[in-house]
C-alpha positions as CSV (number, residue, x, y, z in Angstrom):
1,X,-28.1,24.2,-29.4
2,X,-30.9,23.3,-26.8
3,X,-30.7,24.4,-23.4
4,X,-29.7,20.6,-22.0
5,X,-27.0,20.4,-24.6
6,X,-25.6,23.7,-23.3
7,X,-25.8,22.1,-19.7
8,X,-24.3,19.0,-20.4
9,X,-21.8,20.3,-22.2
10,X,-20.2,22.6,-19.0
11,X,-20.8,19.8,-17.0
12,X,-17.9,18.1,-18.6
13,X,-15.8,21.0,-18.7
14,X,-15.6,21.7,-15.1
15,X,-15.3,17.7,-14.9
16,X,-12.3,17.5,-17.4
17,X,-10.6,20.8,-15.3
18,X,-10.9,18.0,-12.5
19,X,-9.5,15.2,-13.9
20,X,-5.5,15.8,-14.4
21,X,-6.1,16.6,-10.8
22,X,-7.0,13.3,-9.7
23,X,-5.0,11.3,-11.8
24,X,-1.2,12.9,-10.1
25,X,-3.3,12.1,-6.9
26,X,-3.7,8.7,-7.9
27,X,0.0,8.5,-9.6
28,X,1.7,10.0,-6.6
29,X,-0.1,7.3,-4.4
30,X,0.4,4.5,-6.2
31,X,4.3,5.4,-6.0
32,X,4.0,5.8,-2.4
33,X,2.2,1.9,-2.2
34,X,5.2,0.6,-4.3
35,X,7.9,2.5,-1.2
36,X,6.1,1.0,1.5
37,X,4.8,-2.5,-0.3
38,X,0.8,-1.6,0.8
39,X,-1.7,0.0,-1.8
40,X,-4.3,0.4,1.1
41,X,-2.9,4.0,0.7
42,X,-5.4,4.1,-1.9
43,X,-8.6,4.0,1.5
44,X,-6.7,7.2,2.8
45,X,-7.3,9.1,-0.5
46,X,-10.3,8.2,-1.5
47,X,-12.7,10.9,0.4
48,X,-10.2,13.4,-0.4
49,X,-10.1,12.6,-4.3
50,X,-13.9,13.5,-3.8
51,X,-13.4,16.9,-1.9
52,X,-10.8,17.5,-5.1
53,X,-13.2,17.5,-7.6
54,X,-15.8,19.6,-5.6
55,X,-13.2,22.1,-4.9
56,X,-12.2,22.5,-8.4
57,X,-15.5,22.7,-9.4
58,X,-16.5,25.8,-7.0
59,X,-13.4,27.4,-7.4
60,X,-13.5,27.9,-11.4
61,X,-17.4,28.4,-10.8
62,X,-16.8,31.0,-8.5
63,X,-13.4,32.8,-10.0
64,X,-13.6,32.3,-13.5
65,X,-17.3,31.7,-14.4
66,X,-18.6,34.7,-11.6
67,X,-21.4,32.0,-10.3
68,X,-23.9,33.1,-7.8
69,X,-24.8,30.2,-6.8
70,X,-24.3,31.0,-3.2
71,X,-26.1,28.1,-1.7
72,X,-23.1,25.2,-3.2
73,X,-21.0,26.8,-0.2
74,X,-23.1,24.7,1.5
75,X,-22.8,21.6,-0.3
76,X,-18.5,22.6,-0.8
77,X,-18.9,22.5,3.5
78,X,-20.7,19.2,3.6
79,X,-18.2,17.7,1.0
80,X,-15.4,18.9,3.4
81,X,-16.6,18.0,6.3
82,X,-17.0,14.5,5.3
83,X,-13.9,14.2,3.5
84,X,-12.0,15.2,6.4
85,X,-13.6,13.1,8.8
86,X,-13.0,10.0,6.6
87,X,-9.9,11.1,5.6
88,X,-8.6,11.6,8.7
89,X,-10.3,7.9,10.1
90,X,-9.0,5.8,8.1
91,X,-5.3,6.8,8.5
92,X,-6.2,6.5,11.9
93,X,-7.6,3.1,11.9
94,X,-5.0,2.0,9.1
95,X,-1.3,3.1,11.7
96,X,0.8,0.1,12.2
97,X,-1.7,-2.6,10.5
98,X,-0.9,-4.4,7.3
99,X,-2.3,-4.3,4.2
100,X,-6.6,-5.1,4.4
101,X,-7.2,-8.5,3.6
102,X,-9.2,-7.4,0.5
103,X,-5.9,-5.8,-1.1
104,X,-4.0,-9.2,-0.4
105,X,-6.7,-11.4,-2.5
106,X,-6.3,-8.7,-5.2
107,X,-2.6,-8.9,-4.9
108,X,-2.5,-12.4,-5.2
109,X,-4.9,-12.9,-7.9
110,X,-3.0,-10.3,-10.1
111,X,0.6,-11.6,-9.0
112,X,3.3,-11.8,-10.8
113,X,4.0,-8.0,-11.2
114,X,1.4,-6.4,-9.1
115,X,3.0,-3.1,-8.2
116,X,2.1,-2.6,-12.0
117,X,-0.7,-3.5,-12.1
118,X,-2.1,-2.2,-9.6
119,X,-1.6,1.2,-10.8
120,X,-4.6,0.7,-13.1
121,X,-6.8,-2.0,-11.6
122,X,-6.5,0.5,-8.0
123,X,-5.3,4.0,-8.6
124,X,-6.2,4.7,-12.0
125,X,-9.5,2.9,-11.1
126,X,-10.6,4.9,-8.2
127,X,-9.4,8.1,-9.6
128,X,-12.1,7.6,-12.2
129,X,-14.7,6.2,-10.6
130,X,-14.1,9.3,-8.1
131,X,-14.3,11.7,-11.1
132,X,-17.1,10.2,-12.0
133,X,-19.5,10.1,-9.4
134,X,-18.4,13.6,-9.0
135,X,-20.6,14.6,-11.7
136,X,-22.9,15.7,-8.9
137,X,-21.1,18.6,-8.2
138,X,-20.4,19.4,-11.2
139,X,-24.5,20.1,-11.6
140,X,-24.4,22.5,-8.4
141,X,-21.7,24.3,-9.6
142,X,-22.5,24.5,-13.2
143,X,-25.6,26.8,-12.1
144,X,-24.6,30.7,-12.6
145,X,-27.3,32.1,-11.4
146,X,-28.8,32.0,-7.8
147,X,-30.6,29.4,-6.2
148,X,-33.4,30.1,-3.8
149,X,-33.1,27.6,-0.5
150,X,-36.1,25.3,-0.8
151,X,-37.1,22.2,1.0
152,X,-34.8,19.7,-1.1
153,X,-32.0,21.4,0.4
154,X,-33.3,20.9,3.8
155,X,-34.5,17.3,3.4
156,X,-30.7,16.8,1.8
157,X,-28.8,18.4,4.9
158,X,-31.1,16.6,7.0
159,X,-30.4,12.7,5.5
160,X,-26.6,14.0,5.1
161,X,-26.2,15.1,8.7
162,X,-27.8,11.4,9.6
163,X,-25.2,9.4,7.5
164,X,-22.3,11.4,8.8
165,X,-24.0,10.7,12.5
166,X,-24.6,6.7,11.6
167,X,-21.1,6.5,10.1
168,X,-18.8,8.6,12.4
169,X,-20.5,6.8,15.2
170,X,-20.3,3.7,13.8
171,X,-16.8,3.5,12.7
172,X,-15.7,5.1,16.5
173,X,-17.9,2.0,17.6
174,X,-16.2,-0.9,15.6
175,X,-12.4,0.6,16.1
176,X,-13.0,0.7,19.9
177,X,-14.3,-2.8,19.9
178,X,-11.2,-3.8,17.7
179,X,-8.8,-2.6,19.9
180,X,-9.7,-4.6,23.3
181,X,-7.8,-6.8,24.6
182,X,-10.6,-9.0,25.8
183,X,-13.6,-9.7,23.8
184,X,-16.7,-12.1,24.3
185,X,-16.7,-12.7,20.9
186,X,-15.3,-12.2,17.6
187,X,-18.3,-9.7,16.3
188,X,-19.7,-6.2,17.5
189,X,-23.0,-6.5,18.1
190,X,-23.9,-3.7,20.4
191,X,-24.2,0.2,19.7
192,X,-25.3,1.0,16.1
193,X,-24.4,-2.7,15.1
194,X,-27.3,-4.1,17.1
195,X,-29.5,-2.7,14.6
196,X,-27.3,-3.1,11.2
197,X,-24.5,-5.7,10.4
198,X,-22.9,-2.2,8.2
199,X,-24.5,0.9,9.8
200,X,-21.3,2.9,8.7
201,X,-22.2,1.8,5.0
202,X,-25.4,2.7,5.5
203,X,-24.2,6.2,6.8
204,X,-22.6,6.6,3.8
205,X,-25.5,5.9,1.8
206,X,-27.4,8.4,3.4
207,X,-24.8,10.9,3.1
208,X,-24.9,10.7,-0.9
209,X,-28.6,10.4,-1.1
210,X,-28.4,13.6,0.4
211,X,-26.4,15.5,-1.4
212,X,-28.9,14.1,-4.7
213,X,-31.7,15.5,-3.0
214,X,-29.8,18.8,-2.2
215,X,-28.3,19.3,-5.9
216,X,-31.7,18.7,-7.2
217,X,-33.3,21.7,-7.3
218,X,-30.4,22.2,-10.2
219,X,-31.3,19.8,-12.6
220,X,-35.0,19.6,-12.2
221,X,-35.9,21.5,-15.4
222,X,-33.2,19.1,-16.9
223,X,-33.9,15.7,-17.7
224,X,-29.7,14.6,-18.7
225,X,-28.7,16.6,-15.2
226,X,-31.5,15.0,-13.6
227,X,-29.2,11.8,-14.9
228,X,-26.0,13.1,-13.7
229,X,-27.6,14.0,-10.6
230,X,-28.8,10.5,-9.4
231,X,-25.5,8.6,-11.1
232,X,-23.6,9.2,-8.2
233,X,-25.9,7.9,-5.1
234,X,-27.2,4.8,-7.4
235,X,-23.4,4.0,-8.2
236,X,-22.0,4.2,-4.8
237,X,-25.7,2.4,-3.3
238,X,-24.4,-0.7,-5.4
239,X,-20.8,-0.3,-4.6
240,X,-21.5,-0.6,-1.1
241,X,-24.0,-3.4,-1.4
242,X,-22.8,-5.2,-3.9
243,X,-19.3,-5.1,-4.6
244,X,-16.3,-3.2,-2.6
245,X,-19.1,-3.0,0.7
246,X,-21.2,-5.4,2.0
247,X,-20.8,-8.2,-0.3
248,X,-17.0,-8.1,0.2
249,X,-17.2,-7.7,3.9
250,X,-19.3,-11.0,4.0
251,X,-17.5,-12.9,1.9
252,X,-16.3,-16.3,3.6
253,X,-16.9,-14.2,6.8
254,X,-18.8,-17.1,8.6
255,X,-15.5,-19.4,8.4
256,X,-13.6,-16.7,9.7
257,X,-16.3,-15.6,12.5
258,X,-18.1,-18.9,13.7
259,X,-20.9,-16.4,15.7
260,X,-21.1,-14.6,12.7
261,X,-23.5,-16.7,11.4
262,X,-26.0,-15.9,14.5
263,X,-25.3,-12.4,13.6
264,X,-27.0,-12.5,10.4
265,X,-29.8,-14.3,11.6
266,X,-30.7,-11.7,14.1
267,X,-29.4,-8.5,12.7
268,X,-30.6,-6.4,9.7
269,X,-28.0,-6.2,6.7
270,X,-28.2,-2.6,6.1
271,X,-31.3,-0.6,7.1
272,X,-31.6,0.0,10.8
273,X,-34.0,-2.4,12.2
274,X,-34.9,-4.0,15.3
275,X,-33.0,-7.3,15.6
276,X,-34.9,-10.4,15.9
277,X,-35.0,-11.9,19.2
278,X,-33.8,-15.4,19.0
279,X,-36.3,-17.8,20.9
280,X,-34.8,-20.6,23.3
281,X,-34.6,-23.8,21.3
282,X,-34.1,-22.0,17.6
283,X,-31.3,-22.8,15.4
């Protein structure tokens, strides 16, 4: 059996240790949204399904496999530091506020019988897509042997220590803004969000770009790790652009948000850039 064979093959075995994990996560929420009629339970346990897998991952590596791999404590602390943070922010922002508009078009769409469904088209759905995106740390803690610190590690703590600055900031930014009383207008556009219409999306980005980069030095003798390693950032870069992220965010925004529109005239999408400086007598 060749060497990436071997790899790929414990790969899925820490993954599928993982998996009946998520999945009584995802079960036990989706009772909980059925008690108190809201499945944007499911925002609240999404970083934490994450931190699941990676803990499960390092502790079988660790106990049961006597890995070496010292340096995936630091990738374990990076996962839990993020995890918490988001964890702990969205139950924050989410106390006394109905269910996210996004949750209401889904329930609508997939009404009669929703609570059902929505066991498998939320629950079930991000449990997976959780496990597998996770597939990055199965690569980190699939290595036995030790890995010597190098500068992919460094460039990875680096980019994930700026997404966790651009998205912590960011998200303390828009929830202060939505809780005044008074506003001049219906849209942020001050702070971090002079510069991005979703600088916490783009945070986020940068925060699983990083971990690629700092998992790499695993996989690069490895073309199908190299695979598993990159999955997760691509997968979550289009998530965030193009599906549950900005696309959604924007949707039918401008009918909402009249100044909106002005917004995206001046202001970047994603990448941080200087806004355009609207000339008296444009449109």
């Amino acid at each position: 059996m060749s060497s990436e064979s071997v790899f790929l093959g414990l790969d899925l075995q820490l993954m599928a240790e993982a998996l009946p994990l998520l999945l009584v996560v995802a079960i036990v929420a989706w009772v909980i949204s059925l008690l108190i009629e809201d499945v944007s339970i499911v925002d609240y346990i999404w970083s934490l399904m994450s931190l699941l897998t990676a803990s499960t991952y390092a502790y079988s590596s660790f106990y049961f496999r006597d890995s070496q791999n010292s340096v995936g404590l630091v990738l374990l602390f990076m996962v839990v530091v993020w995890a918490l943070r988001l964890g702990a922010f969205m139950l924050l922002r989410g106390r006394n506020r109905s269910e996210d508009r996004r949750y209401r078009v889904i329930r609508e769409k997939f009404s009669p019988y929703f609570g059902l469904k929505s066991l498998a088209i939320i629950f079930l759905f991000q449990a997976f897509l959780a496990w597998i995106i996770s597939s990055l740390f199965a690569v980190e803690f699939s290595v036995k042997t030790e890995i010597v610190w190098n500068y992919f590690h460094t460039i990875g703590v680096v980019l994930w220590l700026l997404g966790m600055v651009f998205e912590t900031v960011a998200d303390q930014q828009l929830y202060h803004f939505n809780r005044l009383v008074v506003r001049e207008s219906e849209t942020l556009r001050t702070g971090l969000w002079r510069y991005s219409r979703h600088p916490n999306y783009f945070g986020e980005c940068c925060i699983w770009w990083g971990w690629a980069l700092f998992v790499l030095p695993c996989a690069i003798d490895s073309e199908l790790s190299l695979l598993w390693v990159f999955m997760a950032p691509v997968v979550m870069t289009l998530l965030l652009l193009k599906v549950s992220g900005v696309a959604n965010m924007e949707r039918g925004i401008t009918e909402r948000r009249p100044d909106y529109q002005d917004y995206i005239d001046a202001t970047s999408m994603f990448i941080p850039w200087k806004p355009a400086i609207k000339v008296a007598g444009d449109r």
